[in-house]
C-alpha positions in Angstrom: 0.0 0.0 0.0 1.4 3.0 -1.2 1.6 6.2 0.9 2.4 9.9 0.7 3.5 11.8 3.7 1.9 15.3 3.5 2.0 18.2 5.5 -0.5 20.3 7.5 0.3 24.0 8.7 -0.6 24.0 12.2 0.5 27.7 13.7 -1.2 30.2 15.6 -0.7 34.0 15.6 1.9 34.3 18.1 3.9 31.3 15.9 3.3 28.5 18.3 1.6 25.3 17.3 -2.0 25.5 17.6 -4.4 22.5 18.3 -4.8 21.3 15.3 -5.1 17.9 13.2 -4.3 16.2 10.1 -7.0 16.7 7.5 -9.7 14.4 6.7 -8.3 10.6 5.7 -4.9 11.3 7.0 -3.1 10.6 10.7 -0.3 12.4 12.2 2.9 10.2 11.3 5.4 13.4 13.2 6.5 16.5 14.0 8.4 18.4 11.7 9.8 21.2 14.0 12.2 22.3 11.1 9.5 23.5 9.7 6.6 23.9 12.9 4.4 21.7 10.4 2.3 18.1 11.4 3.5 15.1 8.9 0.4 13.5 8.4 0.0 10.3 6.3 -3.1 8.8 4.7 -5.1 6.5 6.0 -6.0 2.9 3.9 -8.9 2.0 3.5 -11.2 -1.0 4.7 -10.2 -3.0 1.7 -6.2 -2.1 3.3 -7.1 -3.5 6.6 -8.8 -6.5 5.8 -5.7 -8.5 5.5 -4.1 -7.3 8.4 -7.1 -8.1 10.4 -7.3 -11.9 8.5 -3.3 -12.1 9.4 -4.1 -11.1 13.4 -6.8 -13.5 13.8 -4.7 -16.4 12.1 -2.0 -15.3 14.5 -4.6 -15.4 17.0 -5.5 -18.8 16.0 -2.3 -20.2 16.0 -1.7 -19.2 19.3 -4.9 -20.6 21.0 -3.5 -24.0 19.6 0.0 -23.9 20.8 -1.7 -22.8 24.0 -4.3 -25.9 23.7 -1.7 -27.9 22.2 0.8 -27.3 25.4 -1.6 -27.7 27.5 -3.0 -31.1 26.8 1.0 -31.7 27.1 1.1 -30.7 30.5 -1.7 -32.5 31.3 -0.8 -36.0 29.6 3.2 -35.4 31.5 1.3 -34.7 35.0 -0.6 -38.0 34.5 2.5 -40.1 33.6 4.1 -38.8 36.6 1.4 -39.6 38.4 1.4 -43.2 36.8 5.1 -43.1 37.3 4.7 -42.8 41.4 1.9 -44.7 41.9 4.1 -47.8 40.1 7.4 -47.0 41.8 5.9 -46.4 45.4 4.3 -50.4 44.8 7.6 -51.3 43.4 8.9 -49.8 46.8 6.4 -51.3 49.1 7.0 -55.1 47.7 10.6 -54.5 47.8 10.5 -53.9 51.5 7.8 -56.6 51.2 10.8 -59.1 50.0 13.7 -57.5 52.3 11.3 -58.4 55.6 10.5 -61.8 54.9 14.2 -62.2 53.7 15.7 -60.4 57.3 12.6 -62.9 59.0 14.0 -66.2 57.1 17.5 -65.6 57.8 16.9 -64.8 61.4 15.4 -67.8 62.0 18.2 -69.7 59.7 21.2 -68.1 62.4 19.1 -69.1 65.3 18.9 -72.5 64.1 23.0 -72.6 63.2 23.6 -70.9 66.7 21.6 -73.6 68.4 23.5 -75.9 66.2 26.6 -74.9 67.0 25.8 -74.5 70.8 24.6 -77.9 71.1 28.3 -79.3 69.3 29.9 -77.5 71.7 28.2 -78.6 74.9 29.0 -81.8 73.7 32.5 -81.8 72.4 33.5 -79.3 75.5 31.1 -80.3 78.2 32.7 -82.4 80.8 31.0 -86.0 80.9 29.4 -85.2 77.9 31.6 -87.4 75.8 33.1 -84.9 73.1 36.4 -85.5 71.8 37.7 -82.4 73.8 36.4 -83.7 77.2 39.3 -86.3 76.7 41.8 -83.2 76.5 40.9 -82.3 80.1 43.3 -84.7 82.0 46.2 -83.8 80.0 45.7 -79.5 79.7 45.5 -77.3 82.6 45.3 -73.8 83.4 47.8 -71.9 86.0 46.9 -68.5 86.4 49.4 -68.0 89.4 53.1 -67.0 88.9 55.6 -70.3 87.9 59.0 -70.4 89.6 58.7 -66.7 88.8 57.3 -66.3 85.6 53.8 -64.5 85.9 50.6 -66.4 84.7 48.5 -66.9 83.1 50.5 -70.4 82.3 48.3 -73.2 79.8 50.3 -76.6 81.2 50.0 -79.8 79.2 51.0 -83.4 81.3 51.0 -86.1 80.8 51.2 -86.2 77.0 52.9 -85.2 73.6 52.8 -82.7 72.1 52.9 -82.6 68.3 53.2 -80.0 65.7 52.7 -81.2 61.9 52.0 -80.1 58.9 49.6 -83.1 57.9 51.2 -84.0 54.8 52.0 -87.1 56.3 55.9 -87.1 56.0 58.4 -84.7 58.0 59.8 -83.6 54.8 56.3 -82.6 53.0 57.1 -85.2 50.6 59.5 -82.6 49.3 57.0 -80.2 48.8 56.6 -78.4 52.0 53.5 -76.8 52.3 54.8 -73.8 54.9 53.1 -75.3 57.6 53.8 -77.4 61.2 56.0 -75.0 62.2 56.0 -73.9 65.9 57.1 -69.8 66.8 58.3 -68.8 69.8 58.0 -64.9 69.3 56.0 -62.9 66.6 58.8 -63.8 64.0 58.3 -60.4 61.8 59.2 -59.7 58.6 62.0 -58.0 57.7 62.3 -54.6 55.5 62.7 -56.6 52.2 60.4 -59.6 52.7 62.2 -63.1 52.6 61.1 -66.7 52.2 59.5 -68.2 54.8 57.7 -71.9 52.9 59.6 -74.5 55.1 57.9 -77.0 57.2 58.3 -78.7 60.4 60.8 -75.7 61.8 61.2 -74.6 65.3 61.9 -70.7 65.1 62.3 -68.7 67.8 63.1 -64.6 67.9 62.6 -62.6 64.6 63.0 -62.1 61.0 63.9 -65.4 59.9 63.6 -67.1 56.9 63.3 -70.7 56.4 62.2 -72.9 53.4 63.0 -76.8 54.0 62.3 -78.3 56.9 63.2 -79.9 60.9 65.4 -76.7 61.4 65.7 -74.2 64.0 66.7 -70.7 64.1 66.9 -68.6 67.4 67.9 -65.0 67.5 67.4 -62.2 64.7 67.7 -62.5 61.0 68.9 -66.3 60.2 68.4 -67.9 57.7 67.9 -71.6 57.3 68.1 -73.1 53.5 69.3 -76.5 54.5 67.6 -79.9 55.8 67.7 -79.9 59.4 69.8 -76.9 59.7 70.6 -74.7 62.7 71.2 -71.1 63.0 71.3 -68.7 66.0 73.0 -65.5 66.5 72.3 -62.5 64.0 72.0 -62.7 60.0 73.6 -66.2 59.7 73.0 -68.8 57.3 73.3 -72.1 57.5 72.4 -73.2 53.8 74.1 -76.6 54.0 71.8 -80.1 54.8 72.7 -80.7 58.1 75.2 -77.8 58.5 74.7 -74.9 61.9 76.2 -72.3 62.9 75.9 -72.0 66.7 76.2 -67.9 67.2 78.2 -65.0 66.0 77.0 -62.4 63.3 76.8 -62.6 59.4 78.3 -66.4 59.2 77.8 -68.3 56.0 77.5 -72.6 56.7 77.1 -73.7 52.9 78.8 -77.3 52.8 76.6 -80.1 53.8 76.9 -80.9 57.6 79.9 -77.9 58.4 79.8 -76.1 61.1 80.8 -72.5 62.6 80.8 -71.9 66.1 80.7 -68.5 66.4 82.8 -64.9 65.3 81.7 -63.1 62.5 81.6 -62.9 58.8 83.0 -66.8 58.7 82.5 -69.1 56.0 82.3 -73.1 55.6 81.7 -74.1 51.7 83.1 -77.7 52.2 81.9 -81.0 53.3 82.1 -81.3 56.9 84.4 -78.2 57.3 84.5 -76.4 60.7 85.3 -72.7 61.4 85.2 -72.4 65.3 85.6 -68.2 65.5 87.4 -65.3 64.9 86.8 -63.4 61.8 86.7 -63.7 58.3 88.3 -66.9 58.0 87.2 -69.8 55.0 87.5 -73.3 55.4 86.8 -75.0 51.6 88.5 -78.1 51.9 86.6 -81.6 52.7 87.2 -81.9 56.7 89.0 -78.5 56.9 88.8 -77.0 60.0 90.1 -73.1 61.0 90.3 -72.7 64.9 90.3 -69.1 64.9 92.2 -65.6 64.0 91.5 -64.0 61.1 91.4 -64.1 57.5 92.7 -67.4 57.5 92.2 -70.0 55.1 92.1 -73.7 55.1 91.4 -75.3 51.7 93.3 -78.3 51.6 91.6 -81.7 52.5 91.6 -82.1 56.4 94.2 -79.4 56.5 93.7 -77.3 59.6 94.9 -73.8 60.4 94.9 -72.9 64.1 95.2 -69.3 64.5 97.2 -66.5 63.5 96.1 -63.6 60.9 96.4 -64.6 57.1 97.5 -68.1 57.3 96.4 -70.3 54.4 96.7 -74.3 54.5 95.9 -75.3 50.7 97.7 -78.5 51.1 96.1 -82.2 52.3 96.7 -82.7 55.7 98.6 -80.0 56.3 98.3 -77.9 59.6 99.2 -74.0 60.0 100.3 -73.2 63.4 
């Protein structure tokens, strides 16, 4: 629609703008102060306005349906949340249905076990009530009293054996051992880097010991016994041999089967049935070579024997180093 701004004089005498309006047909648009004039602008026509009205009342339309159309949205969500609830509060109520009957049956189930157990017990412990245990009572009793001055409480067994096994049937596992039958004396704890402890059938008394075969014992700190029936005490010995011990001292090495060192330190026996009896840093390698003492001495030769001194060496058979 086309249209033509026009303008309308709108003054009074004393050059102020009068009340005044835009002729017949036309509206004001503005104020053209420029010129102290109205801009006016025609005005369509109903044939003009017709399509604006028909575009507003499809607008109109358009919105009473989104409106309706949200609506019934609303309302369907509100009633599947209300569906939603009513199933999830039934789901919830036969849930804790299920948990009751489940804490009920499982009550009952422990005070039958408990009854169960009780009754075993009464019978197995129960004196006269011919258990297995009452037959323990003649041989184990209890002292809670101070022993030849040793404080209580004191668990005595008389009478009887005592025996510690493994129950692989054989003392040696069957040379597997299993790591079990073994009786401590002490907590035995581990040392900073952990060390093997699978042997079986072991006395070990003390600390930080490592064992892995078996009838052994090790008393003190940090021995180590690798050998069948070996014996270790002192501090971080090893007696690695079958059959081989080292009787004290510190940081002794008893490798050849059935040696023996009786004591100093940093010793070592890598031979049959070779002896080092003490002092420090001395080596007996030969079969049947003994070193009495001193230090850094060394006995290789078969049955050769040093006696003493400092860095003696008796690499010859039979031959003896005063």
């Amino acid at each position: 629609m086309a249209l033509a701004a026009q303008t309308a004089y709108a003054e009074d005498r004393d050059g102020q703008f009068a009340q005044s309006r835009c002729p017949a047909g036309q509206a004001i648009q503005g104020v053209d102060f420029a010129t102290r004039t109205l801009i006016c602008i025609p005005v369509g026509g109903s044939a003009d306005i017709a399509p604006l009205l028909a575009r507003l009342t499809a607008l109109e339309s358009d919105a009473a349906n989104e409106r309706n159309a949200r609506l019934a949205a609303d309302n369907a969500l509100q009633a599947s949340i209300g569906s939603e609830t009513a199933a999830r509060a039934a789901a919830d109520t036969t849930l804790q249905s299920n948990i009751n009957a489940e804490a009920i049956t499982r009550i009952a189930e422990d005070g039958t076990t408990l009854a169960s157990a009780k009754a075993y017990t009464d019978t197995k412990v129960a004196a006269g009530g011919g258990g297995a245990l009452s037959f323990l009572q003649p041989y184990i009793s209890l002292d809670v009293n101070s022993i030849n001055g040793v404080s209580g409480p004191h668990i005595i067994f008389s009478g009887a054996n005592v025996h510690v096994r493994s129950g692989s049937g054989s003392t040696d596992d069957n040379n597997t051992p299993t790591g079990l039958g073994n009786l401590f004396v002490g907590y035995d704890e581990q040392q900073t880097e952990a060390v093997s402890r699978t042997g079986s059938h072991n006395l070990i008394v003390g600390g930080q010991h490592s064992f892995t075969r078996y009838g052994g014992l090790a008393a003190g700190a940090a021995n180590t016994l690798d050998g069948v029936s070996a014996f270790a005490a002192g501090v971080r010995n090893v007696a690695s041999g079958d059959f081989s011990s080292v009787t004290g001292g510190a940081g002794n090495f008893a490798g050849g089967g059935s040696s023996s060192i009786s004591g100093g330190q940093d010793n070592q026996t890598t031979a049959v049935a070779s002896s080092v009896s003490g002092g420090r840093g001395n080596l007996a390698n030969g079969l049947n070579a003994s070193v009495t003492g001193g230090d850094g001495n060394f006995a290789a030769g078969e049955a050769s024997t040093v006696s003493g001194g400092r860095g003696n060496n008796a690499t010859s058979p039979f031959q003896h180093v005063p």
